[in-house]
C-alpha positions as CSV (number, residue, x, y, z in Angstrom):
1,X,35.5,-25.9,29.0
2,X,38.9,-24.3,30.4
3,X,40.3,-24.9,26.8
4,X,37.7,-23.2,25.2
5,X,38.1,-20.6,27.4
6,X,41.5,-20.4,27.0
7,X,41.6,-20.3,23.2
8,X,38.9,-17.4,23.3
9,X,40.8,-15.5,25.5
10,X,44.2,-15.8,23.2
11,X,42.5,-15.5,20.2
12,X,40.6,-12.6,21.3
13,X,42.9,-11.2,23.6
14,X,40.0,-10.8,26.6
15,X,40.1,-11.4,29.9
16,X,38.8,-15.0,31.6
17,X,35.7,-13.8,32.2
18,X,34.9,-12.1,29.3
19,X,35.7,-15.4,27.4
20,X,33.5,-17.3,29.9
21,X,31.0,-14.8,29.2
22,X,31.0,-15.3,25.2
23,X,31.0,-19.1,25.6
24,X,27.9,-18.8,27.6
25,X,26.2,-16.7,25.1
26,X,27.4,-19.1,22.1
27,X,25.9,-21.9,23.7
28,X,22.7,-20.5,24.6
29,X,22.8,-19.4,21.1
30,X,23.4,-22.6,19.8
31,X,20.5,-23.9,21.8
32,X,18.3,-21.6,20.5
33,X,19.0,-22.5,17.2
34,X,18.7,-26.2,17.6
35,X,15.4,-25.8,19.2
36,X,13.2,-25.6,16.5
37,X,14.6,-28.9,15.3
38,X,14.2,-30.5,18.8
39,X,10.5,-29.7,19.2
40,X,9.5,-31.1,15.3
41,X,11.5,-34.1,16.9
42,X,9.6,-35.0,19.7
43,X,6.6,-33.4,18.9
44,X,5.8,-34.4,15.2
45,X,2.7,-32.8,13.1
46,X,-0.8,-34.3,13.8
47,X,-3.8,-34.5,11.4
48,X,-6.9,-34.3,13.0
49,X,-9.0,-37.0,12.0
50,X,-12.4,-35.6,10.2
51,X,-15.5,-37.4,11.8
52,X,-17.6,-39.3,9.4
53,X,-20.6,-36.2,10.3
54,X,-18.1,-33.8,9.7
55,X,-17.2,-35.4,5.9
56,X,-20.9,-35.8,5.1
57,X,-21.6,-31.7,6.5
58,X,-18.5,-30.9,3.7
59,X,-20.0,-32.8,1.1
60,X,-23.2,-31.4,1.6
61,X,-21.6,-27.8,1.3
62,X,-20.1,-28.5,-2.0
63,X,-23.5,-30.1,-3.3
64,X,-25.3,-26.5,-2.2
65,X,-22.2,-24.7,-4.0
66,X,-22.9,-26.6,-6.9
67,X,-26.3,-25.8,-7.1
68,X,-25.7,-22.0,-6.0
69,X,-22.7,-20.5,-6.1
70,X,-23.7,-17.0,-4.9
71,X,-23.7,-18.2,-1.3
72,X,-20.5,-18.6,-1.2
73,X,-19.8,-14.7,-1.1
74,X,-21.2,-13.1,1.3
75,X,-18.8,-10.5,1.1
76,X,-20.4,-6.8,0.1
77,X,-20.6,-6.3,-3.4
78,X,-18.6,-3.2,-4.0
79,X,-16.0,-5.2,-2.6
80,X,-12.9,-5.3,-5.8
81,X,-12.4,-8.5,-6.5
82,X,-15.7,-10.1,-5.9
83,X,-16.4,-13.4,-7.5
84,X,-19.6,-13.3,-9.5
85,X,-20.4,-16.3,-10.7
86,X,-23.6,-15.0,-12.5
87,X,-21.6,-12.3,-14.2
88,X,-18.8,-14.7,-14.9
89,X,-21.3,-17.6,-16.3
90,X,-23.1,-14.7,-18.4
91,X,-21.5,-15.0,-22.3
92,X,-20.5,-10.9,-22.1
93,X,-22.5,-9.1,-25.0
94,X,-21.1,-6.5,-27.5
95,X,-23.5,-3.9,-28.3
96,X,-23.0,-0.2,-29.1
97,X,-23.6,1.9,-26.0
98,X,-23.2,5.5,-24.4
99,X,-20.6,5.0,-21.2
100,X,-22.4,8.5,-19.9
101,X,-25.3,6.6,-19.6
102,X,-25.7,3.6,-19.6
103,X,-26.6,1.6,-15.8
104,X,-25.2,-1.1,-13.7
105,X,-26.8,-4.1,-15.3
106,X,-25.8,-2.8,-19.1
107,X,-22.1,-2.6,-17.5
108,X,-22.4,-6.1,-16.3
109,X,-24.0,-7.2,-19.6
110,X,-20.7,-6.0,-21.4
111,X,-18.7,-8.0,-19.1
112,X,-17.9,-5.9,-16.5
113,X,-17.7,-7.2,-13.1
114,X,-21.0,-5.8,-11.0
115,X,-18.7,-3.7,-8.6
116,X,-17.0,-1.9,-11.0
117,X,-20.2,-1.4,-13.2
118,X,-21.4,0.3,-9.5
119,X,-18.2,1.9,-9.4
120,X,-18.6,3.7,-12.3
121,X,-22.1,4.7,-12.0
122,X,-21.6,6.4,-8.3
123,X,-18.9,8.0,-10.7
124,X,-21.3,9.5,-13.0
125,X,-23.6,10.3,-10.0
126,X,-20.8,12.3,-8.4
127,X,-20.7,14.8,-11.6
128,X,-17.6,12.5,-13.1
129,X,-18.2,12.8,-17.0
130,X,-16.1,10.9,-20.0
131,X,-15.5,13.0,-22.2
132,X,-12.8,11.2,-24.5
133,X,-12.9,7.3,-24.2
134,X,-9.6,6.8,-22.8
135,X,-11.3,8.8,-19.9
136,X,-12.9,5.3,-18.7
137,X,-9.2,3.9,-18.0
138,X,-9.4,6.0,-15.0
139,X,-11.7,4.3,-13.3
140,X,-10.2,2.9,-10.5
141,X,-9.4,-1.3,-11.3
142,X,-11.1,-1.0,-15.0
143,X,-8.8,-3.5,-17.1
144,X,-7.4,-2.1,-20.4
145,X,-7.9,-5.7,-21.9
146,X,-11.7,-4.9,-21.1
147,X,-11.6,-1.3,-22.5
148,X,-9.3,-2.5,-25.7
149,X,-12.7,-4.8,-26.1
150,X,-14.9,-2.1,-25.5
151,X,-13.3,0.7,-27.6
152,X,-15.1,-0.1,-30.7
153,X,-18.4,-0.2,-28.9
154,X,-18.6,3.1,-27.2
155,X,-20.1,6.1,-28.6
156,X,-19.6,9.5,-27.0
157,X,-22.6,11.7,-27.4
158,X,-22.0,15.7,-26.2
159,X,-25.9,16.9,-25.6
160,X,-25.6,20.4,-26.0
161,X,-28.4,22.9,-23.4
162,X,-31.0,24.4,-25.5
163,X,-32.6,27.3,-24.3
164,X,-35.2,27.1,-27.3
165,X,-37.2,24.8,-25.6
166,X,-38.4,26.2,-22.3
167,X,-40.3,28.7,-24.7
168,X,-41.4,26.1,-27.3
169,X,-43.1,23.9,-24.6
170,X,-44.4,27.1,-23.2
171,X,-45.9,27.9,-26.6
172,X,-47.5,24.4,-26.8
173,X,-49.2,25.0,-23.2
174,X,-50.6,28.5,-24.0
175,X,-52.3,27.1,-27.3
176,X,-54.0,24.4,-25.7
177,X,-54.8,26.6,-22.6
178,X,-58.2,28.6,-22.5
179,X,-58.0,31.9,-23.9
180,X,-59.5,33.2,-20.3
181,X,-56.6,31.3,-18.5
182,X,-53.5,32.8,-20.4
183,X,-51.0,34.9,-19.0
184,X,-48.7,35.4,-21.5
185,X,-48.7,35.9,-25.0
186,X,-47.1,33.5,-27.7
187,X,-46.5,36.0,-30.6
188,X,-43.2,36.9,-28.3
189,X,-41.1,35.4,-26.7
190,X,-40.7,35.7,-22.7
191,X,-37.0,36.0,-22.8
192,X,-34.7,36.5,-26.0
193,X,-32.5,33.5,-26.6
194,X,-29.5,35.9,-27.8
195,X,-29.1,36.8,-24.0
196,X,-28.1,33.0,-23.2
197,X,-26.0,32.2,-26.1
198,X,-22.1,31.5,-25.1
199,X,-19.9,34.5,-26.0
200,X,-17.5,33.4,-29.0
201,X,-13.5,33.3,-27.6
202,X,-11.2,34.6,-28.9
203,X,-7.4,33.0,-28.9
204,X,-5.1,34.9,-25.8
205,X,-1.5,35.6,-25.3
206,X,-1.1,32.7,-22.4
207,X,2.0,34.6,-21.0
208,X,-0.1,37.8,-19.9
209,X,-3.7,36.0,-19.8
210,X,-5.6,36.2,-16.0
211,X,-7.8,34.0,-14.2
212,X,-10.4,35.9,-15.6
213,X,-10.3,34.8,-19.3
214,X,-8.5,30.9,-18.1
215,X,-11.8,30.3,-16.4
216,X,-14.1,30.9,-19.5
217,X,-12.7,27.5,-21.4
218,X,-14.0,24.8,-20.5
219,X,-13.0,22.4,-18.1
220,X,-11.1,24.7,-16.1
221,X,-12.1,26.5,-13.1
222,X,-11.1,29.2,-10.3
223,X,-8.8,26.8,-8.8
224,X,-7.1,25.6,-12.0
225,X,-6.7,28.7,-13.4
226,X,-5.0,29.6,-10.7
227,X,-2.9,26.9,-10.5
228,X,-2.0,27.6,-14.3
229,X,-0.8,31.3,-13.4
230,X,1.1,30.5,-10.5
231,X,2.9,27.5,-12.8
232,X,3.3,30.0,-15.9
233,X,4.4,32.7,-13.3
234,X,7.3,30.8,-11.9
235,X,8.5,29.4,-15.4
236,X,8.9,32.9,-16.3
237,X,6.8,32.2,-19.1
238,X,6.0,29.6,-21.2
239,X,8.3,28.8,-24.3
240,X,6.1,26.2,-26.0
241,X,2.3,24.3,-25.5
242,X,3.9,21.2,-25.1
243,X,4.6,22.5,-21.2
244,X,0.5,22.6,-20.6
245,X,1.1,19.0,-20.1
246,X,3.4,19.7,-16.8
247,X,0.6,21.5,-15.2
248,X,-1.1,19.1,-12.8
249,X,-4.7,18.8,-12.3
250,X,-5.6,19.2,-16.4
251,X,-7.8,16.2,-18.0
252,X,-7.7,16.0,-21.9
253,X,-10.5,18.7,-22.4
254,X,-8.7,21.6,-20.3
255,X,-5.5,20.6,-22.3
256,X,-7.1,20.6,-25.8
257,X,-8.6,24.3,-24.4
258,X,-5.4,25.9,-23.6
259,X,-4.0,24.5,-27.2
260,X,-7.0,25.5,-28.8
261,X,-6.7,29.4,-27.2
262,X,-3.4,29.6,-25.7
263,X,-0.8,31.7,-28.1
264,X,2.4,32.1,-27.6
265,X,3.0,36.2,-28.2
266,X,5.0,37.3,-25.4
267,X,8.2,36.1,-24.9
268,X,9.7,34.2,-21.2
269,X,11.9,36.2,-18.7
270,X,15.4,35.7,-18.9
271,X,17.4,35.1,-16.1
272,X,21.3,36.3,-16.2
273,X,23.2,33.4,-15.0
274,X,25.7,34.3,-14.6
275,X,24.6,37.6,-11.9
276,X,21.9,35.8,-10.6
277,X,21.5,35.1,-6.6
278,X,20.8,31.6,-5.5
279,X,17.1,32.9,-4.0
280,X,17.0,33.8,-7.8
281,X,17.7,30.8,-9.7
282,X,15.7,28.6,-6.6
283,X,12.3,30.4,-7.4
284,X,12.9,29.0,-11.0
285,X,10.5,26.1,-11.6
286,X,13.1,23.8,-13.1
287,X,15.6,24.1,-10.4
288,X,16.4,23.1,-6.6
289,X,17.7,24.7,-4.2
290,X,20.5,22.9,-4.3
291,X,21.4,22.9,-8.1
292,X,20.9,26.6,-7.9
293,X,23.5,26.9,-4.7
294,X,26.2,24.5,-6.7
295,X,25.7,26.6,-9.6
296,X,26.3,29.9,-8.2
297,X,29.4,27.9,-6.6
298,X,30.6,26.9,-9.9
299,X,30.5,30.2,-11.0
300,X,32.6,31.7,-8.4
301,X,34.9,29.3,-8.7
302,X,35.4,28.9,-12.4
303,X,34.3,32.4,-13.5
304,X,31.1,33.0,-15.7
305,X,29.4,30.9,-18.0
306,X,29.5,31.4,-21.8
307,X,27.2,29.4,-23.1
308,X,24.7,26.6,-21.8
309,X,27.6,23.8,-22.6
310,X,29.2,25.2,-19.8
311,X,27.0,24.0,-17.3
312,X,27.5,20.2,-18.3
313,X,30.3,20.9,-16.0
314,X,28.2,21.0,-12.8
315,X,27.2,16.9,-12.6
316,X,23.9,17.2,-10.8
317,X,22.3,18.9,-13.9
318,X,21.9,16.3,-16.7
319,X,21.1,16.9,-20.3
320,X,17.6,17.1,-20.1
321,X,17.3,19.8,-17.0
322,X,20.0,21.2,-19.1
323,X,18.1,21.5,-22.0
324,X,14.9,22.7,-20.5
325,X,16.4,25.4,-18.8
326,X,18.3,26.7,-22.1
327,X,15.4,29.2,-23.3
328,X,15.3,30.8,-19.9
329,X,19.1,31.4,-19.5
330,X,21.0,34.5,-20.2
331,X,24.7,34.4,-20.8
């Protein structure tokens, strides 16, 4: 132990008890390392023995399995992941079918597993809606092998309100209604259907366009067409239909609305780099705070920018920031 000691305290240059110190602590390391090993040593792994009533309860479990499998999940059945066997056993069915309408057991009859055929249709109770097919992919857990089987079978159908009927049913009821008993006359109508039809719209400059006039397309509301200002207003403008996609929140049908309506008349503010503040280039949507404090660095440094090239100078901006900044620039 004095050697040890020793050669720890020259080879370390500590004092004794220091070295006495880290010999303790290597050694009670040591131990606890090899302790692990010593306990599998003397105390080696035991199987307990299975009675003979315990191996004839076991096979009697696997006997009921056999003969019904649901009782082995007791588990609630919107559970993900639940084994079904009835579903499983089922041969799925391919049929043509409406995913707007149809219920739980058609789901399951297509394959689908029961608690996502009740996820979707607490979905659909919810006011959720597919519009476009793909729409079903976002369904929480749905498989895209089970919609690429699927696809060919679905059929979208868009019912469109009438406001024709309330009147034609009303019709039918006053004809077969004593004469005594009528309150209204048929030869008019109650209401003119003109007064419910949907006003025709017509495209709008998307760079000057309010809430107002967003809200009218379909599939987007107050909140959304808000959101689509604010995004639009810290662009500066936009400078092509391809940046609808950015905005977050829009499903297919708000984007093919804004495409359908949204022109681009008015041009996108300009913002003069090479003047510009760093509170002016951060409100910019494609920029940090940081990129815009290096950039108004650069500038002072370097002098002004000529041309957009320039600013592959300053690393942190890549080619693609670059790029999507270049319509908004002024040099």
């Amino acid at each position: 132990m004095k050697k040890v000691v020793a050669i720890l305290r020259d080879y370390l240059g500590v004092s004794q008890q220091e070295a006495r110190g880290m010999l303790v602590l290597l050694m009670l390391t040591g131990f606890l390392l090899l302790l692990p090993l010593l306990y599998r040593w003397w105390i080696p792994d035991s199987v307990p023995d299975t009675s003979v009533s315990d191996k004839r309860q076991l096979d009697s479990l696997v006997a009921l399995l056999e003969l019904d499998p649901t009782v082995a999940d007791d588990r609630p059945e919107n559970t993900p992941g639940r084994y079904e066997p009835a579903t499983e056993a089922r041969k799925a069915e391919r049929f043509a079918f409406d995913p707007n309408t149809i219920d739980a057991e058609t789901w399951q009859r297509l394959g689908t597993p029961r608690w996502l055929a009740d996820r979707i249709v607490r979905y659909r109770s919810k006011g959720g809606q597919f519009r476009k097919k793909e729409d079903v992919l976002k369904i929480y857990d749905f498989s895209p092998e089970l919609y690429e089987e699927l696809e060919p079978y679905m059929q979208l159908s868009t019912a469109e309100r009438s406001f024709k009927k309330p009147y034609k049913d009303r019709e039918h009821y006053a004809e077969n209604e004593p004469a005594s008993n009528r309150r209204f006359s048929t030869d008019k109508p109650a209401y003119s259907t003109e007064r419910f039809a949907k006003p025709v719209l017509q495209p709008f400059d998307i760079n000057t366009v309010d809430t107002t006039e967003l809200i009218k397309l379909r599939g987007i509301g107050s909140k959304l067409a808000s959101r689509i200002v604010k995004f639009r207003d810290a662009l500066g403008g936009f400078i092509s239909t391809d940046q609808y996609a950015e905005i977050f929140g829009l499903d297919s049908l708000a984007l093919e609305e804004l495409n359908t309506y949204g022109r681009l008349q008015t041009p996108a503010k300009k913002i003069a780099v090479n003047t510009a503040t760093a509170e002016e280039l951060d409100r910019h949507l494609y920029l940090s705070r940081k990129q815009a404090e290096i950039i108004v660095n650069y500038r002072t440094q370097h002098g002004p920018y000529t041309s957009p090239e320039s600013l592959r100078n300053i690393r942190i901006l890549d080619a693609r920031t670059i790029e999507k900044l270049r319509p908004y620039l002024d040099f």
